[in-house]
C-alpha positions in Angstrom: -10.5 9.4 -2.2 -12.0 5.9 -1.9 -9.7 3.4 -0.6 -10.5 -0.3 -0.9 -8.6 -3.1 1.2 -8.0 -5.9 -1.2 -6.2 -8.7 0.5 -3.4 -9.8 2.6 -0.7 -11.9 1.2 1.9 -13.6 3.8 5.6 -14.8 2.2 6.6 -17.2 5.4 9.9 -17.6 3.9 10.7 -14.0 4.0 8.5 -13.3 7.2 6.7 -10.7 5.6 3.3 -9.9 5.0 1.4 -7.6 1.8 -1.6 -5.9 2.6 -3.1 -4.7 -1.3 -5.1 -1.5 -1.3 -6.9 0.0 -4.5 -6.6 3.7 -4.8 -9.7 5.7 -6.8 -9.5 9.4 -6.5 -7.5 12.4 -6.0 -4.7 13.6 -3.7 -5.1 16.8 -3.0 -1.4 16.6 -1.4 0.6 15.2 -4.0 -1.8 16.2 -7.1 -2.0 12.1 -7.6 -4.8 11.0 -9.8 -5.7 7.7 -9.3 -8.5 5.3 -11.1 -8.6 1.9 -9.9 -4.9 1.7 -9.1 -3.6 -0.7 -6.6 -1.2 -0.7 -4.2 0.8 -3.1 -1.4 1.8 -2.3 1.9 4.7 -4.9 3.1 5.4 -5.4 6.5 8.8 -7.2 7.6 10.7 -7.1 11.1 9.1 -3.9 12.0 9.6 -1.9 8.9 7.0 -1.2 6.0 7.2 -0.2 2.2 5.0 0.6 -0.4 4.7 -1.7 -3.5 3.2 -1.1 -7.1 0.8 -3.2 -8.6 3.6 -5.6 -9.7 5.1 -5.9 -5.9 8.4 -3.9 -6.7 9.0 -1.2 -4.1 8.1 2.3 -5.0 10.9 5.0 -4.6 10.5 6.4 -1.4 9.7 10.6 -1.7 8.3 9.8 -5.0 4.9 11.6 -4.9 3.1 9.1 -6.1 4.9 6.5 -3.3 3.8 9.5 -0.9 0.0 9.5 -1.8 -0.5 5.8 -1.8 1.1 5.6 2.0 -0.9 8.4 2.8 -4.1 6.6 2.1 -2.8 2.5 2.1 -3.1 2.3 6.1 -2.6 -1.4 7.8 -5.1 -1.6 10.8 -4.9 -3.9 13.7 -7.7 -5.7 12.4 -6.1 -6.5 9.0 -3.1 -7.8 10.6 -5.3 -10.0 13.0 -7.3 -11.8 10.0 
């Protein structure tokens, strides 16, 4: 699996912040194929969700929601730039 940090986007308004990932490769967990596919992880008081491509939240259990948490990980470095 190669994962690619994109960007960070920060809303002030709704004190939140998007960190985009791109997905290539294969979950071996899930079965998830993915080819370029990007993803968002958004931060707001204390809790995180994953987002499509678009910015809607995924459903949560959904395998594909599972794969791209598994691999979209927010480091203390990303948060810091």
């Amino acid at each position: 699996m190669q994962i690619e940090f994109k960007s960070k986007d920060q809303n002030w308004q709704e004190e939140s912040t998007t960190y985009w990932f791109e997905l290539t490769g294969d979950d071996f967990g899930t079965g998830c194929e993915f080819e370029a596919d990007i993803f968002g992880v958004c931060e707001s008081g204390g809790k995180s969700r994953i987002l499509d491509c678009d910015g809607c939240p995924m459903t949560v259990g959904d395998r594909v929601e599972i794969a791209a948490k598994r691999h979209c990980v927010v480091t203390d470095d990303m948060r810091a730039e």
